[in-house]
KENUGU-963146 format. One record per residue: residue number from 1; residue in three letters; z, x, y of N, C-alpha, C in turn. Coordinates in steps of 0.2 Angstrom, whole numbers, plus 5000, padded with zeros to 4 digits. Atoms other than C-alpha are relative to their C-alpha. Layout:
REM residues N
{node NUM ALA {Z X Y} {Z X Y} {Z X Y}}
...
//
This chain:
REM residues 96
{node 1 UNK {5003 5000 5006} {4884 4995 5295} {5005 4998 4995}}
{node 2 UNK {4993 5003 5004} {4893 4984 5282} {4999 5007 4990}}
{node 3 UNK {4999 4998 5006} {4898 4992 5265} {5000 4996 4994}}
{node 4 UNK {4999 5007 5007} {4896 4982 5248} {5004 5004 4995}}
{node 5 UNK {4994 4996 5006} {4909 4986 5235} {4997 4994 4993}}
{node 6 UNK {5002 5004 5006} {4904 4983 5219} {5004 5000 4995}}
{node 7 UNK {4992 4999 5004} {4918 4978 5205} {4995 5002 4993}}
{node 8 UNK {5000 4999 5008} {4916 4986 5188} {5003 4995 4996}}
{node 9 UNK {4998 5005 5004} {4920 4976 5173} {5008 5000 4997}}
{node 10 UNK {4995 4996 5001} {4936 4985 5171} {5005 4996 5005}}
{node 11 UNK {4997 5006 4994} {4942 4975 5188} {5005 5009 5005}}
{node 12 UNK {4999 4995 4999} {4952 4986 5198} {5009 5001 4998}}
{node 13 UNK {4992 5000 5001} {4972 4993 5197} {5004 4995 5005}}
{node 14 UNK {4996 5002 4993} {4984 4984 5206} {5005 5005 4998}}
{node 15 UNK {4995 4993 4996} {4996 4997 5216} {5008 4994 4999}}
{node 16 UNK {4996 5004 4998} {5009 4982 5213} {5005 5003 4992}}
{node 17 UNK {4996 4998 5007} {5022 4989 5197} {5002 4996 4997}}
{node 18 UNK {4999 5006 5005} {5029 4972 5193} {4993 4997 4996}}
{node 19 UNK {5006 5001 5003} {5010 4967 5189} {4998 5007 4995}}
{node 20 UNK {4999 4994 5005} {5008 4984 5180} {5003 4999 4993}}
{node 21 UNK {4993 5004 5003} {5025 4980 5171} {4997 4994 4995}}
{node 22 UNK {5002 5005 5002} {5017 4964 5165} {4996 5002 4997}}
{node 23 UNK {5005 4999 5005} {5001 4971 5160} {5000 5001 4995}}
{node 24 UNK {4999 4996 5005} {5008 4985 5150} {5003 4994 4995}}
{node 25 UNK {4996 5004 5005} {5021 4970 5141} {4993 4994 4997}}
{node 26 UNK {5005 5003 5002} {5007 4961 5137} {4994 5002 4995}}
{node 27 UNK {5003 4995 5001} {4998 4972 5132} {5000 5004 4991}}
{node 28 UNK {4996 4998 5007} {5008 4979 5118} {5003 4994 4998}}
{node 29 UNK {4998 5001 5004} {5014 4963 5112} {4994 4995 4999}}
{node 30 UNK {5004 5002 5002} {4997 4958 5110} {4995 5004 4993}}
{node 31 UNK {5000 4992 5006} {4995 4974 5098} {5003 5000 4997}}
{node 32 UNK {4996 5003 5005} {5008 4970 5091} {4997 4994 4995}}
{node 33 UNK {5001 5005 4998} {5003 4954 5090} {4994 5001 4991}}
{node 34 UNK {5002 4998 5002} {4987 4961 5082} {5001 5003 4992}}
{node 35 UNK {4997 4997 5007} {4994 4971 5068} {5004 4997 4995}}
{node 36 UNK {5000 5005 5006} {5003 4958 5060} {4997 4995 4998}}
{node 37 UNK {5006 5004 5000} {4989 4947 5060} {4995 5004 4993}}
{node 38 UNK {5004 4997 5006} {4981 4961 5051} {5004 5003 4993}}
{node 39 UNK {4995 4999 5007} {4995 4965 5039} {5000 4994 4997}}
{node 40 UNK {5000 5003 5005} {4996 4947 5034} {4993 4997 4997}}
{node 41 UNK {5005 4998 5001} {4978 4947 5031} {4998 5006 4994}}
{node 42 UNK {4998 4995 5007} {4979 4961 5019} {5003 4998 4996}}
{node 43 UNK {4995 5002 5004} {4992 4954 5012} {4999 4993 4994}}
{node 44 UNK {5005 5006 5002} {4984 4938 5007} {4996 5003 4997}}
{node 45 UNK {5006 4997 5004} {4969 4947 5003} {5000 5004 4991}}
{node 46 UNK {5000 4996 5007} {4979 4960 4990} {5004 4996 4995}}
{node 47 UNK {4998 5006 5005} {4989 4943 4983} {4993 4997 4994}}
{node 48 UNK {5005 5002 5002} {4972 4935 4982} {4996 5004 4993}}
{node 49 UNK {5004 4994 5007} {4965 4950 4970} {5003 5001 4994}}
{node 50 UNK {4995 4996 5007} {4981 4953 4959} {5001 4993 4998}}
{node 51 UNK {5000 5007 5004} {4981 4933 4956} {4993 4999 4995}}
{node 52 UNK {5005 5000 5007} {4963 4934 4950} {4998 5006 4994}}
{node 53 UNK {4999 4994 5006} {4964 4952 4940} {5004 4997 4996}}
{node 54 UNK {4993 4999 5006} {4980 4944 4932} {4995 4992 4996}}
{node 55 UNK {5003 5007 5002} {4968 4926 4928} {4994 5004 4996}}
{node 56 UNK {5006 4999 5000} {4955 4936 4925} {5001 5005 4992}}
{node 57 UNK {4998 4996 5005} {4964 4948 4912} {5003 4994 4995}}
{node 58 UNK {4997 5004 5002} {4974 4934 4905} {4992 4995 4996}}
{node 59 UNK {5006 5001 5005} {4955 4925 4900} {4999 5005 4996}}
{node 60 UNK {5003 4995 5003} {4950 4941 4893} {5003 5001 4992}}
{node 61 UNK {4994 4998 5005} {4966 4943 4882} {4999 4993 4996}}
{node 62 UNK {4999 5005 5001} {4967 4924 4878} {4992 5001 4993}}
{node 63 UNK {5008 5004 5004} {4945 4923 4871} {5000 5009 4994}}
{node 64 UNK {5001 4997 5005} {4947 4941 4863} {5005 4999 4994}}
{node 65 UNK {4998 5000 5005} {4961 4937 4853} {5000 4992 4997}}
{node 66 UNK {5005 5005 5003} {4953 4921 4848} {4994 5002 4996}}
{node 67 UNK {5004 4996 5005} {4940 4931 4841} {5002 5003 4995}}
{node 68 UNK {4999 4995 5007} {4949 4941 4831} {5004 4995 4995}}
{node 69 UNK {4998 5006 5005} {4958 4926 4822} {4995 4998 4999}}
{node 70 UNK {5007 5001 5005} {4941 4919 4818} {4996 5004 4993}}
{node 71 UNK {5002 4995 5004} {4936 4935 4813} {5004 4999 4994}}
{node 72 UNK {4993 4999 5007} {4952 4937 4801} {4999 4994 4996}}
{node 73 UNK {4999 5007 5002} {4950 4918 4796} {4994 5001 4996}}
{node 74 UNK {5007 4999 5006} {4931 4921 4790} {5001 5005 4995}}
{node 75 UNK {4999 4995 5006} {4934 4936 4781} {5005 4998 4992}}
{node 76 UNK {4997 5002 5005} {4946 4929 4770} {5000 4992 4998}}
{node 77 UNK {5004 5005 5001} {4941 4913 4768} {4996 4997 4994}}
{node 78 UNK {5006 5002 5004} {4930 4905 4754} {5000 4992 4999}}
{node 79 UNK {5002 5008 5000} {4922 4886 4754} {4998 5002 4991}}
{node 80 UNK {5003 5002 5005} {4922 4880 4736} {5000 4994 4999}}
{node 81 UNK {5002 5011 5000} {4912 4865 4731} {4994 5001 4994}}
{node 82 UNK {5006 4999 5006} {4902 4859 4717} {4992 4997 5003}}
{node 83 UNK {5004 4999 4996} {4886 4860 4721} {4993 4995 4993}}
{node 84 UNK {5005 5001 5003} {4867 4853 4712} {4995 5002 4999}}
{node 85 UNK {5007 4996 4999} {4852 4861 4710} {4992 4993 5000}}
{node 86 UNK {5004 5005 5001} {4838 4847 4711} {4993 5005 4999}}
{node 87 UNK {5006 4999 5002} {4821 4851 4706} {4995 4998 5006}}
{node 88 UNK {5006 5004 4996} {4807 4848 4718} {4994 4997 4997}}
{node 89 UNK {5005 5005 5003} {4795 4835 4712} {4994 5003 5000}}
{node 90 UNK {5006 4999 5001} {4777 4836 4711} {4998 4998 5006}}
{node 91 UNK {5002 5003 4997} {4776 4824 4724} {5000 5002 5006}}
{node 92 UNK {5000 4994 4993} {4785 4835 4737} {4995 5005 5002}}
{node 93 UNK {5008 4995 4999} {4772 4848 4734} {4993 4999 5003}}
{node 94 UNK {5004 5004 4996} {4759 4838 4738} {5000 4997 5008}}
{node 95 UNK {5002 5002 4995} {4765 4832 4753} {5001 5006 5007}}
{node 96 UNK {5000 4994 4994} {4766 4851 4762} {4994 5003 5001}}
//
């Protein structure tokens, strides 16, 4: 009677310790490997946000205090000019 061996996806151990040895160093400097990968990812990511908070603060600052000089500039302000008063005609009247 034959027997069928069926491999799981997992594979099976090898009884070999230099292979072992390998795996494990493999293993862990691909986890390593991993984690800096994911730190400079972060890193990038929390640069990327404190460059546009600081862009994004700096318009803020820039357009509000642009306003407030406006502000302060109209307030004190006056246009003088001489002016006319005309009369509207007869004719203007007629043509509304």
């Amino acid at each position: 009677m034959r027997h069928i061996r069926f491999s799981t996806l997992r594979g099976s151990r090898s009884s070999n310790p230099f292979v072992q040895l390998f795996g494990l160093v493999i293993g862990i400097i691909l986890f390593i490997g991993a984690v800096l990968l994911g730190g400079v990812i972060i890193a990038a990511l929390i640069g990327f946000l404190l460059v546009a908070g600081l862009i994004l603060y700096i318009r803020i600052w820039w357009l509000t205090r642009k306003a407030v000089r406006q502000q302060q500039q109209g307030q004190a302000s006056f246009v003088e000019a001489e002016y006319q008063v005309i009369e509207p005609s007869s004719t203007d009247d007629q043509q509304r």
